[in-house]
Structure formats: C-alpha cells, structure tokens
Steps between C-alpha positions, in 0.01 A plus 500: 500500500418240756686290341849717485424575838505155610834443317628792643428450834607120538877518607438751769748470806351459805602530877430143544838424334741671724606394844313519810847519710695852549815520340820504674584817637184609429487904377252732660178595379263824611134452406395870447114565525331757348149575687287743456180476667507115520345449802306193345798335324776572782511294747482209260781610260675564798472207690550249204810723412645417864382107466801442245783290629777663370774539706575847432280748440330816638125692393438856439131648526505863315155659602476696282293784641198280538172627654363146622717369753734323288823574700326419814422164389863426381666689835256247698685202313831655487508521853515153585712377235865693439568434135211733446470905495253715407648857357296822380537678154406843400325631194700414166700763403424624161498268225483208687251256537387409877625150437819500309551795853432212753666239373805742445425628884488152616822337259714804683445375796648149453836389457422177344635315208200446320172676570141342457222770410200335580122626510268546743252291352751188473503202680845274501576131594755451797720348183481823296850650579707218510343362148527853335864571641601146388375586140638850504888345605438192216365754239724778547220745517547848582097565496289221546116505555213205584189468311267360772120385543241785481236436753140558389246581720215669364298428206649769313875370563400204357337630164772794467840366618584171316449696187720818574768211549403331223561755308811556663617166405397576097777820566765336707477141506673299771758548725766394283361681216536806701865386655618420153409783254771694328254779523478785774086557391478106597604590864242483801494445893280438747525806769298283753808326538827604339844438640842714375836524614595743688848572353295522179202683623735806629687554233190563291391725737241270697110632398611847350557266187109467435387743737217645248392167383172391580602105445822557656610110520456504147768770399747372798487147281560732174744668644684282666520331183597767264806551725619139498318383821375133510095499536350178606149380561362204641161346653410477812105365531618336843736793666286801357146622521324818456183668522523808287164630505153373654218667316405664175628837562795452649589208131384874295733718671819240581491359140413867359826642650728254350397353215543797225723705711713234560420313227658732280851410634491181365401556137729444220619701223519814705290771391333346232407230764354739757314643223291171404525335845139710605348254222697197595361551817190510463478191243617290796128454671334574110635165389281352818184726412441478138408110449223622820393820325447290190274251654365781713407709119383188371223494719358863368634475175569260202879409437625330290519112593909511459530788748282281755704177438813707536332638822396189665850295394689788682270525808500159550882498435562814773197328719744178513812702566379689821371200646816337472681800643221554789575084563850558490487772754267265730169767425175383344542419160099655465676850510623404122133591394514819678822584281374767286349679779876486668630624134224790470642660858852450408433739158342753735823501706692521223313769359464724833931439523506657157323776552680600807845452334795537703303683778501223828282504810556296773428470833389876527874634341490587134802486273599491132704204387784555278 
C-alpha cells in the first residue's frame, strides 16, 4: 500500500505552479468564516486572511453564537481594516447543521463572484488568492479546494495525524487522482479552504445542498460532480496551514464525527458498500497493529517462526515507511517506532465512530447526518 500510495500521490498539482500576479480584471472574491467559539484560532485566521494581496476581495466573520468572545476578537480587527465584517447567526433551523447555516448566513451576504469558505483554524499566505483564482480561471473549475500543511503541535498530533492522512492517501490518492476520476465516490474537498462560484453555488441552492451532512465539503465535491460541475484539487503546503485539533480528546471526538459518518458518503457500490465499509474501516489501523501484536504474543507465547519472520519483515517494512513520511513532513523520524501505538488509537476512533453511527456531536449541538 505504501507503495500505490506513493504512485498515486506523485503528479499532484500544487499552488506553486500558478501565478503569483492577479489576472486582468480581476473577479471578486468573499472569504466567508465560519467561527464558533474560536477565540484561540481567530485572530490568526483572520489576520493572515486580510495579509493576501489580492486586489479584490472582502472577509466575512459568521460568529456563530459563540460563548468565548469570538466575535469580539474579529469586531476588534474588523474595525480597523474595511474589507472585514463580523455578522451574527442564529440557531440552525431544523435539519441543518450549524456550519453548512453559517457559511450559508455569511455567502448571502456577499455579492461576489467567487466565494472562499475558509476555517477558523487556517492560516493563508499573502499569495493564496491570487494563486488559487489563477488556477480556478486556467482550470475551469467551478469548485476548487487546497490540501494544505497540518500543523502538529502536541505529541499526540504527531503520533495520530500523519496516519489518518495516510490513510487518506491509500483512499484518495493525489490531487489529480481525485481531479481526474470518472467516479462521483472518488470525489473529496478540503472545507478548510474551498472556493465555488457563485453563479454555480446559487443555483444549487448554496449549503441547503448538504445541509445534513456531517462532511459537508465532501458531498458539495459529489455533488457538484454528479451534476456536471468541474471539481478540482490542488496542494498548497506553502499558502495553507491548519491546526485541527491540539490534544487527545479533541483527535477522538473531531476524527469520531467524520470518519464513519462521513465516511460512508464516499464508499462504492452503494448499499452493499456501506454495508462492508464498518470492516474496511477498521482494517485500516489493523494492517499497522498485527505485525506488533505478533511480536508482542511472541513474547508470552510460542509462534510459529514464519508468523515471526512475517512479523518482523512487515514491522520493519511499516517502521521504514513512517519514518520516511515523519522526514518528509520535517517531524522526527523516531515517531516511526511509536507507529503502532498511533495505529492502536486510530482503531479506537474508528470503533467509538461506529458505534455512534450517524448520531454527531459537536461543539455542544447534536445532529444526525444523513
């Protein structure tokens, strides 16, 4: 699997290819933020956002009824800078989800040609904008999402993260693997920063079109697709960084709430495919525990000497493989040891997700994702 991954991976597009000049006439873009109770990540999504040096383009702060001062932060930026407002939501009205509501909340309020939804937790480059418009005109994209650097703070991020993407990567592949696919199931976006066109975005009816969707970037890229829209991805290490999560708990609740609620969306072979995708899910981090449980049982018990060969081959094998990611990804490459641990958590995540099916809980609201 490392192997396919590799291959899969290698002709990714990145933001490092398009221009760094505005295009002529350049069109209008509305970054729409989505906050709720943000107060740590704010002001530095925020003021990043407001560092890019396109031409023409205005910021929208939705605080989203948050309890910790999160509007206060952005009105105290807002105020000395005019391309940026902070507006107010209300509760979601039934059967939507809080953040498919504020980034519909904030998208009516712009009257821009393309709008940037962009996540608290995000940090852009001043070249952002300019690069991703630049590739949206060139690649005729009607939604068109980054895949940036994932900043890893704690030791937890470290062990957990890299392989929740890697696995990612085994599913998806690159971007152009994910550009290029015939196939609607092959279709993902980043929601920490996804651009659409407006023209396009309205006449699907904005958010209402995954309203109930727990991984709501997801089903707009199905979606989109399934009714002839263009879906593009590309990289964007240097534009794009984000800090999703920044200790244990909060990796067990924001990976629970996606990964098999969401997940589902993206499994093949419709009903039969939802059906087996619990185990498919789960033999994602088993593959990285059973060479350690063998060598683990071997200590307690006799095995036979092929099962420990196999077992030190393929730790050895999956040792080599995380250091090379962790070195890729400028971390420790010691943290490859430390790999099963990493693979043992991810199976409990997986596991808890399961169990709570499609029922969702997130920052104190509770919902059930179609």
């Amino acid at each position: 699997m490392p192997v396919v991954t590799a291959i899969r991976v290698r002709h990714s597009k990145s933001l490092d290819d398009e221009s760094g000049v505005p295009p002529p006439g350049p069109p209008k873009v509305s970054v729409v933020i989505p906050a709720r109770n943000e107060a740590r990540n704010i002001e530095r999504c925020l003021r990043s956002v407001l560092s890019n040096d396109y031409p023409a383009f205005d910021v929208v702060v939705v605080d989203d009824q948050s309890s910790d001062g999160t509007g206060d932060i952005a009105r105290s930026i807002a105020s000395a800078d005019s391309r940026a407002r902070v507006i107010e939501t209300g509760s979601p009205p039934e059967g939507w989800f809080g953040k498919q509501w504020a980034c519909q909340t904030g998208a009516s309020a712009t009257e821009s040609e393309i709008i940037l939804f962009a996540d608290a937790d995000t940090v852009q480059s001043s070249d952002l904008i300019t690069r991703s418009v630049n590739a949206i005109v060139r690649r005729s994209a009607d939604l068109f999402s980054i895949l940036g650097r994932q900043e890893l703070g704690s030791f937890w991020e470290r062990l957990i993260q890299p392989q929740v993407f890697g696995i990612m990567s085994v599913r998806y592949g690159g971007t152009e693997s994910i550009t290029k696919s015939r196939f609607v199931s092959d279709k993902i976006a980043n929601g920490q920063c996804l651009f659409v066109r407006r023209d396009t975005y309205e006449s699907f009816g904005g958010h209402a079109l995954v309203k109930s969707h727990v991984a709501d970037d997801l089903m707009l890229a199905q979606r989109y697709f399934a009714r002839g829209k263009r879906v593009v991805a590309a990289e964007g290490m240097n534009q794009l960084s984000t800090r999703m999560y920044t200790s244990l708990g909060e990796l067990v609740r924001g990976w629970g709430k996606n990964v098999f609620a969401g997940g589902r969306d993206a499994v093949p072979l419709g009903v039969l495919g939802r059906l087996v995708f619990p185990f498919f899910l789960l033999s994602a981090p088993m593959f990285s525990l059973l060479p350690a449980l063998a060598l683990l049982a071997g200590v307690f018990v006799t095995l036979p000497a092929s099962v420990l060969l196999w077992a030190v081959i393929t730790q050895a094998a999956l040792v080599l493989w995380w250091g090379y990611v962790y070195w890729q990804i400028d971390e420790s490459p010691l943290y490859a040891l430390l790999s099963p641990l990493g693979a043992l958590v991810i199976f409990y995540i997986f596991v808890r997700a399961i169990l709570r099916g499609q029922r969702v809980v997130w920052k104190d609201r509770s919902y059930i994702s179609s």
